[in-house]
C-alpha positions as a Markdown table, in Angstrom:
| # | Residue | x | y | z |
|---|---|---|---|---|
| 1 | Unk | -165.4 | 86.3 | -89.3 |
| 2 | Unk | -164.3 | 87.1 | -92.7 |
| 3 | Unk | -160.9 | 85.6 | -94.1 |
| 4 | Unk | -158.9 | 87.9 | -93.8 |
| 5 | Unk | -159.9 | 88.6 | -90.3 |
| 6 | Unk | -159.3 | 84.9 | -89.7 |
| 7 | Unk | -156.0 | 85.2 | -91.1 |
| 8 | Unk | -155.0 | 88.1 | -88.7 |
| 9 | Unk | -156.5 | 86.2 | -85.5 |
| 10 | Unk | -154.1 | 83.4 | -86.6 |
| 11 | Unk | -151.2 | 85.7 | -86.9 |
| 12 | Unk | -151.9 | 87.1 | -83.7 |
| 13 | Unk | -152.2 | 83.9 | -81.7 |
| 14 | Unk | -149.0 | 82.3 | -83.0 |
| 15 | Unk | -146.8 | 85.0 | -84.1 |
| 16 | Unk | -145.0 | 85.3 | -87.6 |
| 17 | Unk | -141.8 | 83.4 | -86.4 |
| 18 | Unk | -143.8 | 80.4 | -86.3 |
| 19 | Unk | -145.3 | 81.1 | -89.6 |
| 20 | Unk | -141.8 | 81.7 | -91.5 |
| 21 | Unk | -140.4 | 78.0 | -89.5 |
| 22 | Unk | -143.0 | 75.9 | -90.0 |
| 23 | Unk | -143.0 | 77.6 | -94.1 |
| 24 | Unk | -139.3 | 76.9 | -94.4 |
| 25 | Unk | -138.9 | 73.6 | -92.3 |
| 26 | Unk | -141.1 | 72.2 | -95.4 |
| 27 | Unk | -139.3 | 73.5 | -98.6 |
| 28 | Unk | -136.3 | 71.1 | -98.7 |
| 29 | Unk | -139.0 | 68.1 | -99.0 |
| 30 | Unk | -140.4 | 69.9 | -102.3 |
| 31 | Unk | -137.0 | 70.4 | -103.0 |
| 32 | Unk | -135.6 | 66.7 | -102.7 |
| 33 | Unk | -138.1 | 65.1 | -105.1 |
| 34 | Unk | -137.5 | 67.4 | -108.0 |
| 35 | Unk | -133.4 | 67.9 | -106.9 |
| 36 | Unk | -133.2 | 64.0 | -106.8 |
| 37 | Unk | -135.0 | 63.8 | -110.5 |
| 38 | Unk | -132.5 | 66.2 | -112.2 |
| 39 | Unk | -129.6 | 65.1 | -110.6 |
| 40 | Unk | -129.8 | 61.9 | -111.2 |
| 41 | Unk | -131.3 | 62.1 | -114.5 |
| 42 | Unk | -128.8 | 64.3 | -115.5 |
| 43 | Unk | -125.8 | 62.4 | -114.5 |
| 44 | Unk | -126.7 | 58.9 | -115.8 |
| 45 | Unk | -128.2 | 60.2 | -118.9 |
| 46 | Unk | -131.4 | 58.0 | -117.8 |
| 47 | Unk | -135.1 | 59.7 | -117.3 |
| 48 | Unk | -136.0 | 55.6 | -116.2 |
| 49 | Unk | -133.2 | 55.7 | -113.2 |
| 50 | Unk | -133.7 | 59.3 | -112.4 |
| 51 | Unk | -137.7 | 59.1 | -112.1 |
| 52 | Unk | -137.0 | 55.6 | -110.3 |
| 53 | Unk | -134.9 | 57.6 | -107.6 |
| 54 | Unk | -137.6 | 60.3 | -107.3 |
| 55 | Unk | -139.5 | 57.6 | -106.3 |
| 56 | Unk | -138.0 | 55.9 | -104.2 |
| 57 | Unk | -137.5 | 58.6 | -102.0 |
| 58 | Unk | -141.1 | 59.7 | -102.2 |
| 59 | Unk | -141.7 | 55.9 | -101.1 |
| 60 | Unk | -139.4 | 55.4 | -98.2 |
| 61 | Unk | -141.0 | 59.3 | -97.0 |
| 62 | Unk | -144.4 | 57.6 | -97.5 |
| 63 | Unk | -143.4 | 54.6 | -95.5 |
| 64 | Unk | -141.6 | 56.8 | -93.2 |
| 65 | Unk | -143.6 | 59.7 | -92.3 |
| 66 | Unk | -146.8 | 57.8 | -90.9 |
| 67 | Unk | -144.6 | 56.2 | -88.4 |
| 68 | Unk | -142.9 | 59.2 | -87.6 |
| 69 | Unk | -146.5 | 60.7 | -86.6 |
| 70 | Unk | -147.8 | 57.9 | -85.0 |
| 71 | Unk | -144.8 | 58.1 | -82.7 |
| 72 | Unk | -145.2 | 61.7 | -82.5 |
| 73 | Unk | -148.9 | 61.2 | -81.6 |
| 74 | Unk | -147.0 | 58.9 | -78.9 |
| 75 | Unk | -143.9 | 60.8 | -77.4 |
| 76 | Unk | -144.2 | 64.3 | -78.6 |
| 77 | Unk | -143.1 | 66.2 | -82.3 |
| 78 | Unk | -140.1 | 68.3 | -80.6 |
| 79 | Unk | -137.8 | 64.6 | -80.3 |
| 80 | Unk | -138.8 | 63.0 | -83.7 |
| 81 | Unk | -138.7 | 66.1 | -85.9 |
| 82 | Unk | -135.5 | 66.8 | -84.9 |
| 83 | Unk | -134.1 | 63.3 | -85.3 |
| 84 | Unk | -136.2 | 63.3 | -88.4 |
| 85 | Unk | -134.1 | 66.8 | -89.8 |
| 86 | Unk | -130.8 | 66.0 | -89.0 |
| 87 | Unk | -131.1 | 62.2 | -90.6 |
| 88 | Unk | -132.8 | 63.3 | -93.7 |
| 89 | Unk | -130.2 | 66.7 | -94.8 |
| 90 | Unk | -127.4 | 63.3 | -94.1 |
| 91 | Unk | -129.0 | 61.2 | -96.4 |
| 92 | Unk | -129.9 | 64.2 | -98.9 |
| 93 | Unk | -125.8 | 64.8 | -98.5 |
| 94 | Unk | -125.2 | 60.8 | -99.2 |
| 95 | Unk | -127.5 | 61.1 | -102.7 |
| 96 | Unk | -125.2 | 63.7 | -103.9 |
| 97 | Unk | -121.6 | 61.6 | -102.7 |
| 98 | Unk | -122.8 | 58.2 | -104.4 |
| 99 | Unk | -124.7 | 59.6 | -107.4 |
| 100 | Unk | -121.6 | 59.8 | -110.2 |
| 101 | Unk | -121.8 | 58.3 | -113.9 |
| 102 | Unk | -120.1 | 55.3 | -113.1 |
| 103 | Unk | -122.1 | 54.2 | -109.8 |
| 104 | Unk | -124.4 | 51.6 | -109.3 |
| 105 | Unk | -128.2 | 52.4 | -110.0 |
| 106 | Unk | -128.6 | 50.2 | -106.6 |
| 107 | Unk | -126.4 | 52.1 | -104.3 |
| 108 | Unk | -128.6 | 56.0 | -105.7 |
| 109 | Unk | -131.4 | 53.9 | -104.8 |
| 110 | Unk | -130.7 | 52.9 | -101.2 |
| 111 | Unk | -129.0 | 56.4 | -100.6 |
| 112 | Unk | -132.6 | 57.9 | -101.8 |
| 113 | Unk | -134.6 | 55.6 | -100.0 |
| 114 | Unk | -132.6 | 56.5 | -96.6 |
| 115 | Unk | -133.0 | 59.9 | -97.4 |
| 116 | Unk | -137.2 | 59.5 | -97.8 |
| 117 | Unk | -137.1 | 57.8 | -94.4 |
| 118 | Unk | -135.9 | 60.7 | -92.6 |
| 119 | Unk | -137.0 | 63.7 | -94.4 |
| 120 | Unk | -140.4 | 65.0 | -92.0 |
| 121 | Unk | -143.7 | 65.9 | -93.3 |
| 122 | Unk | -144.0 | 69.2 | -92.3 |
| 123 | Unk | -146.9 | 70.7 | -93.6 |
| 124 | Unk | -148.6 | 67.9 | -91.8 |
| 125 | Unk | -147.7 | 68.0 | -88.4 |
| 126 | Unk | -147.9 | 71.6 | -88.5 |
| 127 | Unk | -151.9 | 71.0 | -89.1 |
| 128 | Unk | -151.8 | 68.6 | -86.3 |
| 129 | Unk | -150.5 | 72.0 | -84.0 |
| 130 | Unk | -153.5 | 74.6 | -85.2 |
| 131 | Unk | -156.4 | 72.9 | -82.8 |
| 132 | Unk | -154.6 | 72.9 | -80.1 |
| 133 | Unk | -153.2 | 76.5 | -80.6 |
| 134 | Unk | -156.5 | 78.0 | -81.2 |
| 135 | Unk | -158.5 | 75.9 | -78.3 |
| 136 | Unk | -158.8 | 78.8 | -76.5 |
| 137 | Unk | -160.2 | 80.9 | -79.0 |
| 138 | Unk | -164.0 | 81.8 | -80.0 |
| 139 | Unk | -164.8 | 80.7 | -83.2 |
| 140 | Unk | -162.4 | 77.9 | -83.4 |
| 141 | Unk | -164.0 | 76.1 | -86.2 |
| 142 | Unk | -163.4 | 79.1 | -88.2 |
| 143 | Unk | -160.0 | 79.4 | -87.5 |
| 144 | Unk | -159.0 | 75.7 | -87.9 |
| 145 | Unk | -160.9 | 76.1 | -91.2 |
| 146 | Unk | -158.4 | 79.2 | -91.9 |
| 147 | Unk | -155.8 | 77.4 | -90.9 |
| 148 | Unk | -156.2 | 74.5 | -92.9 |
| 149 | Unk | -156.7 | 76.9 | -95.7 |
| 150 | Unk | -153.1 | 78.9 | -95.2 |
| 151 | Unk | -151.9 | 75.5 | -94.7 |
| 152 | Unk | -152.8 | 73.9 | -98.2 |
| 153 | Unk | -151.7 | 77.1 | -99.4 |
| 154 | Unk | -148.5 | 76.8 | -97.9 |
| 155 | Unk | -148.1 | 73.3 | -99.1 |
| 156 | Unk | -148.3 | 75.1 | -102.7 |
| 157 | Unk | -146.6 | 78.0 | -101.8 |
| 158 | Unk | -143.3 | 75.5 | -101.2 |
| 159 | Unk | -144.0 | 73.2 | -104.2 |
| 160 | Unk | -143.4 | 76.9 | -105.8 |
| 161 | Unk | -140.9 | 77.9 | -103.8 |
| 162 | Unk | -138.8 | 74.3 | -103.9 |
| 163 | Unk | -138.7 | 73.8 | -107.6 |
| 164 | Unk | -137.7 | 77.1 | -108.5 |
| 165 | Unk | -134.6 | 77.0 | -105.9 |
| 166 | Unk | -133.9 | 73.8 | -107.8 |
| 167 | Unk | -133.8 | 75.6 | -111.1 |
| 168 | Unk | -132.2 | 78.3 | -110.1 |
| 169 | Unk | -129.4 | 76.6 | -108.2 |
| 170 | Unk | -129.6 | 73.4 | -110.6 |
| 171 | Unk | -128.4 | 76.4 | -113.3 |
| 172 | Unk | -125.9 | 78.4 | -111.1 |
| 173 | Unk | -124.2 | 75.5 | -108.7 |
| 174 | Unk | -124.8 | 72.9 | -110.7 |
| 175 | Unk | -127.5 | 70.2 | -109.8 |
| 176 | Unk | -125.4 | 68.4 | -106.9 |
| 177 | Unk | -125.4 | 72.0 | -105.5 |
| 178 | Unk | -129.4 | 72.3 | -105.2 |
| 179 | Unk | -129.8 | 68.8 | -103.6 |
| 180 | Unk | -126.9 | 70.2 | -101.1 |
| 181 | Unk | -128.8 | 73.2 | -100.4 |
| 182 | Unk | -131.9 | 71.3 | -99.7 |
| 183 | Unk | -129.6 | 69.3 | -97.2 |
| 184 | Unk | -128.6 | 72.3 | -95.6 |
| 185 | Unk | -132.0 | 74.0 | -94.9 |
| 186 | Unk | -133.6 | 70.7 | -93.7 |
| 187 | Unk | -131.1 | 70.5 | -91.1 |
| 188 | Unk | -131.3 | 74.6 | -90.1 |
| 189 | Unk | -135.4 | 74.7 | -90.2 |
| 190 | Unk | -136.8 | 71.2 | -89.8 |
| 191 | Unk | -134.8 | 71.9 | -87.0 |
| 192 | Unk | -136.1 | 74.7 | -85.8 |
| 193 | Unk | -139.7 | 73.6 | -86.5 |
| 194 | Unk | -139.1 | 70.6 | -84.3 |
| 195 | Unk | -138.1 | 73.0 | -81.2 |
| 196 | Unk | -140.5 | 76.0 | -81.9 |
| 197 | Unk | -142.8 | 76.4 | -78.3 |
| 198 | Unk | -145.8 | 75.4 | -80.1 |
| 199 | Unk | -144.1 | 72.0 | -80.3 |
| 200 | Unk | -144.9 | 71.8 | -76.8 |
| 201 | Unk | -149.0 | 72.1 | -77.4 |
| 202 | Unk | -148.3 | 68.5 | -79.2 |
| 203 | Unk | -145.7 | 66.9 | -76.7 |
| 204 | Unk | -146.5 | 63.5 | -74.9 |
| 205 | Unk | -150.0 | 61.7 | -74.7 |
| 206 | Unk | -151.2 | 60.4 | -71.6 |
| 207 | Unk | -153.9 | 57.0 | -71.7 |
| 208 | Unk | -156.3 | 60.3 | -70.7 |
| 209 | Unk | -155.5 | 62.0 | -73.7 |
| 210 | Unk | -156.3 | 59.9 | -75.8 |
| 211 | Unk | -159.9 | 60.2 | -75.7 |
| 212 | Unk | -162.2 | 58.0 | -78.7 |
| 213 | Unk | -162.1 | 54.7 | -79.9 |
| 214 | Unk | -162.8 | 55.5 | -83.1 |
| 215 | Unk | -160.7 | 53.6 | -85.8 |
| 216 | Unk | -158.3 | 55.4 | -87.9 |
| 217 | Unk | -158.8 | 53.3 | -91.1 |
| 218 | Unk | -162.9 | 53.8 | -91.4 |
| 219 | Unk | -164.1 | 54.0 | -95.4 |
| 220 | Unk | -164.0 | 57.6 | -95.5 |
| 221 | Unk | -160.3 | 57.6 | -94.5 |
| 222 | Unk | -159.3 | 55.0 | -97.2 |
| 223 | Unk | -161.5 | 57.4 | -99.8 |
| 224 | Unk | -159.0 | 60.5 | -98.4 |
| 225 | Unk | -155.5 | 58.1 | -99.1 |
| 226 | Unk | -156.9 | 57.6 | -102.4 |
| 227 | Unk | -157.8 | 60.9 | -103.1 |
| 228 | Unk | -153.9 | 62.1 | -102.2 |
| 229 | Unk | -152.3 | 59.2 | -103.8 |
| 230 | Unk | -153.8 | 60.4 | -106.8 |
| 231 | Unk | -152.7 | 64.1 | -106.8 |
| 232 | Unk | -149.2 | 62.9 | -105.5 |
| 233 | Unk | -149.5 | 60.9 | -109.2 |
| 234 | Unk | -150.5 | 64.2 | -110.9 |
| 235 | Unk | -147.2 | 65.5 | -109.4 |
| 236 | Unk | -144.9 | 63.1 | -110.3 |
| 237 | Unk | -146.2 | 62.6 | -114.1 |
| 238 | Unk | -146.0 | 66.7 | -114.3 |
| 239 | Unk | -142.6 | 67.5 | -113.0 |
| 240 | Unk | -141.3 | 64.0 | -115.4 |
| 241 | Unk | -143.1 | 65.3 | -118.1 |
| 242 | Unk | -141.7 | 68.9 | -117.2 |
| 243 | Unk | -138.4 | 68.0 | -117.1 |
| 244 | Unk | -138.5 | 65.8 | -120.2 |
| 245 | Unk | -140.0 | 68.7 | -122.6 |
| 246 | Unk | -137.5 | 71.2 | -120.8 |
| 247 | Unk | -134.5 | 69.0 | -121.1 |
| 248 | Unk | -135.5 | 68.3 | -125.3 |
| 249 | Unk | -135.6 | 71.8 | -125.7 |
| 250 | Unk | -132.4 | 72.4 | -124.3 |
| 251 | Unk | -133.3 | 74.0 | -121.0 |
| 252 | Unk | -133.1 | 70.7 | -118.9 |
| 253 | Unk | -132.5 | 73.4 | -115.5 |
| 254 | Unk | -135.4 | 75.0 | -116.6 |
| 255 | Unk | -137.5 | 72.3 | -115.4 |
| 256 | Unk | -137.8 | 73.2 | -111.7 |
| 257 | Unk | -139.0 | 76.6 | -112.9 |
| 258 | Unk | -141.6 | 75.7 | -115.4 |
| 259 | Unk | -143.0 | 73.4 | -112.4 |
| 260 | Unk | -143.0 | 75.6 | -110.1 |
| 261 | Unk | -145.4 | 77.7 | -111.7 |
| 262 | Unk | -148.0 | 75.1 | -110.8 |
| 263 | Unk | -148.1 | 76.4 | -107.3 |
| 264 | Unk | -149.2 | 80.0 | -108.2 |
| 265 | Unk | -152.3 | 79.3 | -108.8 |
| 266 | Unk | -152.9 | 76.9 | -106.0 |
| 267 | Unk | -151.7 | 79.5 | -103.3 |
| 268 | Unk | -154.0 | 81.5 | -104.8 |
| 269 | Unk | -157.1 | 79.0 | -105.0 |
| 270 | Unk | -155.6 | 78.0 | -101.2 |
| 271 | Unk | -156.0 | 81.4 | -99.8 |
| 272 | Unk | -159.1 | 81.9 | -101.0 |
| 273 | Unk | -161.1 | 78.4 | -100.3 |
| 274 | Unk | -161.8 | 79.6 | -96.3 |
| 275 | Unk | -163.6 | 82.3 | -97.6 |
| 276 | Unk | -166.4 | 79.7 | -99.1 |
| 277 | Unk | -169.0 | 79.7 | -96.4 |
| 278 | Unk | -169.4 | 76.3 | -94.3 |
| 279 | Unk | -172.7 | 75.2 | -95.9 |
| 280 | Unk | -170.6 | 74.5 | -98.8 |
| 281 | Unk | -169.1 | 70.9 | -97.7 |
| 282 | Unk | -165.9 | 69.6 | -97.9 |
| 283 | Unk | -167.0 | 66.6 | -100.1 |
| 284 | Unk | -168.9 | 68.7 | -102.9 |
| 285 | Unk | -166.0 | 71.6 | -102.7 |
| 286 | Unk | -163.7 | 67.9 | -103.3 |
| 287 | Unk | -165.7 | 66.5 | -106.0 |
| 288 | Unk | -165.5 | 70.1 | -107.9 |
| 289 | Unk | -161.9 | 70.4 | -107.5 |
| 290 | Unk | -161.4 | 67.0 | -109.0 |
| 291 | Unk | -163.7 | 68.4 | -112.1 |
| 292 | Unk | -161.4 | 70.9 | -112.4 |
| 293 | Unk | -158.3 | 68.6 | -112.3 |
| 294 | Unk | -159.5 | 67.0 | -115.3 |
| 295 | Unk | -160.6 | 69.5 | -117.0 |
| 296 | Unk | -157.7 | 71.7 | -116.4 |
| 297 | Unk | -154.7 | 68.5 | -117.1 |
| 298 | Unk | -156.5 | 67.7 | -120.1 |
| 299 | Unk | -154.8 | 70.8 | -122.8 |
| 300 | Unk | -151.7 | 68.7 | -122.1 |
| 301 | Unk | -151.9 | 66.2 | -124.1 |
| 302 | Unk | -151.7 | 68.8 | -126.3 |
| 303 | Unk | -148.9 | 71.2 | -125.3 |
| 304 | Unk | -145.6 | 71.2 | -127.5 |
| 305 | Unk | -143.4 | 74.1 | -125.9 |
| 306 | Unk | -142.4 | 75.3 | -123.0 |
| 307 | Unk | -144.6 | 78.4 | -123.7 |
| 308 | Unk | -147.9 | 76.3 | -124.1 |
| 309 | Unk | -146.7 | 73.9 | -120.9 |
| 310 | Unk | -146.4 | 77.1 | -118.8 |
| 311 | Unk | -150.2 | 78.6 | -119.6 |
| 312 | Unk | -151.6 | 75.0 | -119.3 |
| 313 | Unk | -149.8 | 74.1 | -115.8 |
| 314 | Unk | -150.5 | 77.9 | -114.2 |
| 315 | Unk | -154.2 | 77.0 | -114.7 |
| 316 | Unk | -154.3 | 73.7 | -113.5 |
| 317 | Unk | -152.7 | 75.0 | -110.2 |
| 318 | Unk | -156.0 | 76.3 | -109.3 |
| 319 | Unk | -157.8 | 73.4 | -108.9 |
| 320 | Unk | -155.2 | 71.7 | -106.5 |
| 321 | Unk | -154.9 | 73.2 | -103.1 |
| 322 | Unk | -158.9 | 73.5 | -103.3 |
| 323 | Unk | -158.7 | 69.6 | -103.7 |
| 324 | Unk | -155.8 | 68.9 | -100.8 |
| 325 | Unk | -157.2 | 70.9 | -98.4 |
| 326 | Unk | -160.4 | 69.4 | -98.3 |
| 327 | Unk | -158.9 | 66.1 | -97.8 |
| 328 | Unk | -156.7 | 67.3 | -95.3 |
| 329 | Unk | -159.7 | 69.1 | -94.0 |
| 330 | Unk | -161.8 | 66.2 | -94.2 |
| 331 | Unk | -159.1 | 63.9 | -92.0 |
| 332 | Unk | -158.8 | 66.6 | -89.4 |
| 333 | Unk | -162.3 | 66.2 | -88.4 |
| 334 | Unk | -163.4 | 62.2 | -89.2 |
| 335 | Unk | -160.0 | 60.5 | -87.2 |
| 336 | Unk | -159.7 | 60.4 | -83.5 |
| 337 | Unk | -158.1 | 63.1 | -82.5 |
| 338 | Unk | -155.3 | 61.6 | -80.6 |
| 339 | Unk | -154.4 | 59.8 | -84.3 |
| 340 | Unk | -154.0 | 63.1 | -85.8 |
| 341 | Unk | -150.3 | 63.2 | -86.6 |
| 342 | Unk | -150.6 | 59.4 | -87.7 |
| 343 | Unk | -153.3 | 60.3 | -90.0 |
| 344 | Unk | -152.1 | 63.7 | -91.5 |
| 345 | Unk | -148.4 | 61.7 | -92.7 |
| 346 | Unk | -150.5 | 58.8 | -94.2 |
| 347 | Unk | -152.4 | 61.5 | -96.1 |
| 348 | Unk | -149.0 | 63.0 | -96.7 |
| 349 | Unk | -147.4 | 59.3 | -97.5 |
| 350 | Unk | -150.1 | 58.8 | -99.7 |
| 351 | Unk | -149.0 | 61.4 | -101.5 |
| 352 | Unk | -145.4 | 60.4 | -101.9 |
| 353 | Unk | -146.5 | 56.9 | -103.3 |
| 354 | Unk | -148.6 | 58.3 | -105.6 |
| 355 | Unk | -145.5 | 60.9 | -106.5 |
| 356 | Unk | -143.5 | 57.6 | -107.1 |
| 357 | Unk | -146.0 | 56.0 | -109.2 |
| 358 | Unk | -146.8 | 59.0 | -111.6 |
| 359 | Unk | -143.1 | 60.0 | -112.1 |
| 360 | Unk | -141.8 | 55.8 | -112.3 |
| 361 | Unk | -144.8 | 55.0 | -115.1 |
| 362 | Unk | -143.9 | 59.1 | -117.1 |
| 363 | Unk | -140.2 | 58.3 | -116.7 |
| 364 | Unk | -140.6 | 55.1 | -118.2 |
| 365 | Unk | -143.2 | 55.9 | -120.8 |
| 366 | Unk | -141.2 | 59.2 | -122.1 |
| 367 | Unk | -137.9 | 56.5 | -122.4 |
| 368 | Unk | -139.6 | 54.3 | -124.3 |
| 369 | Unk | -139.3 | 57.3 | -127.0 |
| 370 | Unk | -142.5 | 58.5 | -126.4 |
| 371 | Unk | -141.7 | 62.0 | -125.3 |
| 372 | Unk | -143.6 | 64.2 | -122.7 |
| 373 | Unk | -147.5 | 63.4 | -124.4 |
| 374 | Unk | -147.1 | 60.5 | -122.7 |
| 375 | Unk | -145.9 | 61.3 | -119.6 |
| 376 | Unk | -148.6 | 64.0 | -119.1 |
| 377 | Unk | -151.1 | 61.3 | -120.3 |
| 378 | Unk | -150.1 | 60.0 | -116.9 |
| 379 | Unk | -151.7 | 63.1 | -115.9 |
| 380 | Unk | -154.7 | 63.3 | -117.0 |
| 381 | Unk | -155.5 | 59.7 | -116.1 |
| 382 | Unk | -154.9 | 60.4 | -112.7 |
| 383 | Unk | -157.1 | 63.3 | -112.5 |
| 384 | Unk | -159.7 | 60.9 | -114.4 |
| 385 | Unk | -159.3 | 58.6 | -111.4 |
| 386 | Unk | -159.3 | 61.5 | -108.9 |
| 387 | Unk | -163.2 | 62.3 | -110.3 |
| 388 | Unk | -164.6 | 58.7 | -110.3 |
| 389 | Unk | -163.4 | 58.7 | -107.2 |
| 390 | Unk | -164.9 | 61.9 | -105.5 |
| 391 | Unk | -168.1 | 60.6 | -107.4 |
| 392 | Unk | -168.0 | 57.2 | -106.0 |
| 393 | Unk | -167.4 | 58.6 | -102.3 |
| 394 | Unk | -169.3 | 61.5 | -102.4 |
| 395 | Unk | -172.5 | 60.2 | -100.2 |
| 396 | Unk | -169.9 | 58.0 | -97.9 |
| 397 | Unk | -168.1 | 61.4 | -97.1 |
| 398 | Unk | -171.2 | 63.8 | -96.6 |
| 399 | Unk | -172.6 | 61.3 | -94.0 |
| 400 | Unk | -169.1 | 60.5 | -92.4 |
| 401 | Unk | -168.9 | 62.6 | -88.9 |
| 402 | Unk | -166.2 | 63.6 | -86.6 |
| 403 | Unk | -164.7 | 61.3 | -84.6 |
| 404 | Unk | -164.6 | 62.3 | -80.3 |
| 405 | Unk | -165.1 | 66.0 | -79.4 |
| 406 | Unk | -162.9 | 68.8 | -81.4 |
């Protein structure tokens, strides 16, 4: 079956209203990050504090989102998804009331953190739904591969997506505006998401469902959490550096914009990784994305305009989503399969705390007067890691098998 074919079969089976949900249920989470970052940044004149509440909130949704999917994995995604939606576009709402020139660095925190705790994962838990929707389907390894594939791409596709609305809006309605926004299509899609019929495919576990005693947290799974929390650390350093070379250039709304163009090339890379065939495995197709992340992040330790930042970042897009998915990929088939949700959010949670990190050590380097360089040096070191790391691993994840019966 070639891609595109899988791509229609997977159109077919679940229909494009699902497609459209599950895509806009995960926007406002690429939003918040970014939206959180400017606004604060913005208003207290401080990339430290604005970076620090970036993080925070990429924290508390790494902290919050595996224990959202376990108890997903436990009761169902239709009843925490929704609880998750409505609590995090309130606590989005809250960032925007408490963040003001004169207010306490403490109280943006703890309105951020609550905010990270409720936001869901999206992208995630809609993995978690593909097996299930395509277990009656020939081929299904083909498809979940597909899946997986649109999924990464999706991922990208909303890191696009998210930062330019931020931009955009940070520009016409003012920054408080975006984060408001964000707030307002968490609580309409996430929404949605949680209540979609395919919800029902994941509801409650019985004892007999959950078939395998496979541990989640085997050696192959700790490589995958460290392969995320370094890209979310390639994420973070990138937008701080972004925003700092924007905002000394005069075009501080700019910065959601420039970012965004880091996803283009991923959705692009994304679409395209399920048509690799399946001799090609989903360690080596990791190890040579991670090449690519260094070698791609390295021209920016050299950029010094917008123009140069903008050629650099659309090329090092094509090297991510090849690198997430096979994680992703990798964690769909290796955990027990009634762990799933759990283990998609850690990947995802992983992710966030290495967001936190990149963006906390950029935001602090670049106010410490040295500028974006070292912000994106950030970068590069993190892609660095992301290669010893696939190198390290690489034997440990071609022998690693599935865990209980796909």
């Amino acid at each position: 079956m070639s891609a595109i074919a899988s791509y229609r079969a997977l159109l077919r089976i679940v229909g494009p209203a699902y497609i459209l949900v599950a895509f806009l249920g995960r926007i406002p989470l690429a939003m918040s990050q970014l939206g959180v970052l400017v606004l604060v940044s913005t208003t207290t004149g401080s990339y430290g504090v604005g970076g620090a509440a970036a993080g925070i909130l990429a924290v508390a949704n790494a902290i919050g989102s595996p224990v959202a999917g376990a108890l997903a994995d436990r009761i169902g995604q239709r009843p925490v998804v929704l609880a998750q939606s409505i609590g995090g576009a309130l606590g989005l709402t809250a960032v925007v009331v408490v963040t003001d020139p004169g207010a306490s660095n403490g109280v943006i925190f703890v309105a951020a953190a609550l905010a990270g705790l409720a936001i869901p994962q999206v992208g995630p838990l809609a993995r978690v739904r593909w097996r299930p929707i395509t277990r009656e389907e020939g081929d299904q390894r083909r498809l979940v591969d597909a899946a997986f594939s649109y999924e990464g791409a999706a991922d990208e596709a909303s890191f696009v997506l998210g930062p330019a609305m931020i931009g955009v809006l940070a520009i016409v309605a003012e920054p408080a505006g975006a984060l408001l926004a964000a707030a307002a299509l968490l609580a309409v899609f996430g929404s949605w998401f949680a209540v979609h019929p395919t919800s029902v495919l994941v509801a409650r576990r019985t004892s007999a469902d959950a078939v395998g005693t496979g541990a989640l947290w085997t050696g192959a799974f700790i490589v995958l959490v460290g392969a995320q929390l370094c890209i979310g650390m390639i994420f973070g350093s990138v937008q701080t550096g972004t925003t700092v070379l924007a905002t000394a250039e005069g075009h501080a709304g700019m910065a959601g914009l420039i970012h965004a163009v880091l996803g283009i090339g991923s959705v692009i890379a994304g679409l395209a990784v399920t048509g690799l065939p399946e001799r090609v495995l989903y360690a080596t197709r990791m190890l040579v994305a991670a090449l690519g992340l260094l070698g791609l992040s390295s021209p920016l330790l050299l950029v010094d305009s917008i123009a140069s930042l903008i050629g650099v970042i659309a090329l090092l897009g094509f090297a991510v989503a090849p690198y997430m998915i096979s994680n992703f990929a990798l964690a769909g088939i290796l955990v027990p399969l009634h762990r799933v949700s759990a283990a998609m959010t850690l990947l995802a949670g992983a992710t966030g705390i290495g967001y936190a990190l990149g963006a906390s050590i950029a935001g602090r380097l670049a106010d410490d007067g040295g500028g974006h360089t070292p912000a994106f040096a950030v970068t590069v070191s993190s892609a660095g890691l992301a290669v010893l790391l696939a190198i390290g691993a690489n034997r440990l994840l071609r022998e690693a098998r599935p865990v209980g019966a796909v």
